[in-house]
N, C-alpha and C positions, 0 to 999 in steps of 0.2 A: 687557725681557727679551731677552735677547741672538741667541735663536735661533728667535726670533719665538713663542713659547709664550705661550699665554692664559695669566692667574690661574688663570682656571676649570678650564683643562686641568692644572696644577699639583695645584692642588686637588683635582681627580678623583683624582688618581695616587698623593696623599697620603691620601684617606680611602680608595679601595680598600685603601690598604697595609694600616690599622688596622682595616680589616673583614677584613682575610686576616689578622692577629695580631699584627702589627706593632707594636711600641708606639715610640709618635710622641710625641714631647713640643710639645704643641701650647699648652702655656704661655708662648713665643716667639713663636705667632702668633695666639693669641686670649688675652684677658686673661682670668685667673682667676675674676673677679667674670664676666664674659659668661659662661663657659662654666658658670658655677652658675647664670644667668638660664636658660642652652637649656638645660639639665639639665633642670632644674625642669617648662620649658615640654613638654621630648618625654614628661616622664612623666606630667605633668598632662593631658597629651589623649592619653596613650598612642598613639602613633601615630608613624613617620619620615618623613612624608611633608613635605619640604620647604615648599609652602606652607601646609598645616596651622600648622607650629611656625614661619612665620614671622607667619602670620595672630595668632599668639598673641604673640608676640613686640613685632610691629612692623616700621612703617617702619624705626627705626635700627640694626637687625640686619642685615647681607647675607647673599645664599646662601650667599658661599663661608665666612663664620664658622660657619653653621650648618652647614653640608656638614663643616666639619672636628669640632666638635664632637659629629655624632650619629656621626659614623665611629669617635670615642674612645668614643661611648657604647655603642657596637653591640659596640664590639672586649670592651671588659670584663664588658658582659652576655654574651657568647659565652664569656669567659674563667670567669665565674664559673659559666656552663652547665656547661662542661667539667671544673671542680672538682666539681662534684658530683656530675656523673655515675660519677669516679674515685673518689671518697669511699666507703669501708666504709658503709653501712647496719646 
């Protein structure tokens, strides 16, 4: 990386994004089927706590896959918070 940038520091700057609302298309950097394995995994222990969902996961997961996919997870559970909140009752 050209201007000496971590992965990780990437990664940070990407899932902040989609925790602030950003919508990231992260099917370019995590495969579809993973991000239905960590899906699966943040809601089955309910919980984002990176070692948590990686402990469930596994070894063959990294942070930074899972750092981008609870940042998409977080972004549309916020997004769908927000719809309902706007929603008629």
């Amino acid at each position: 990386i050209e201007r000496g940038l971590r992965l990780s520091t990437i990664t940070d700057h990407l899932e902040r994004l989609m925790q602030g609302g950003q919508n990231i298309d992260i099917d370019k950097l995590v495969s579809p089927e993973r991000q239905g394995v960590s899906r699966d995994a943040i809601a089955a222990i309910d919980s984002t706590s990176l070692r948590d969902i990686r402990d469930r996961l596994g070894e063959t997961y990294d942070y930074n896959e899972i750092r981008l996919v609870r940042g998409d997870w977080e972004r549309q559970k916020a997004a769908i918070a927000k719809d309902s909140e706007s929603s008629p009752v």
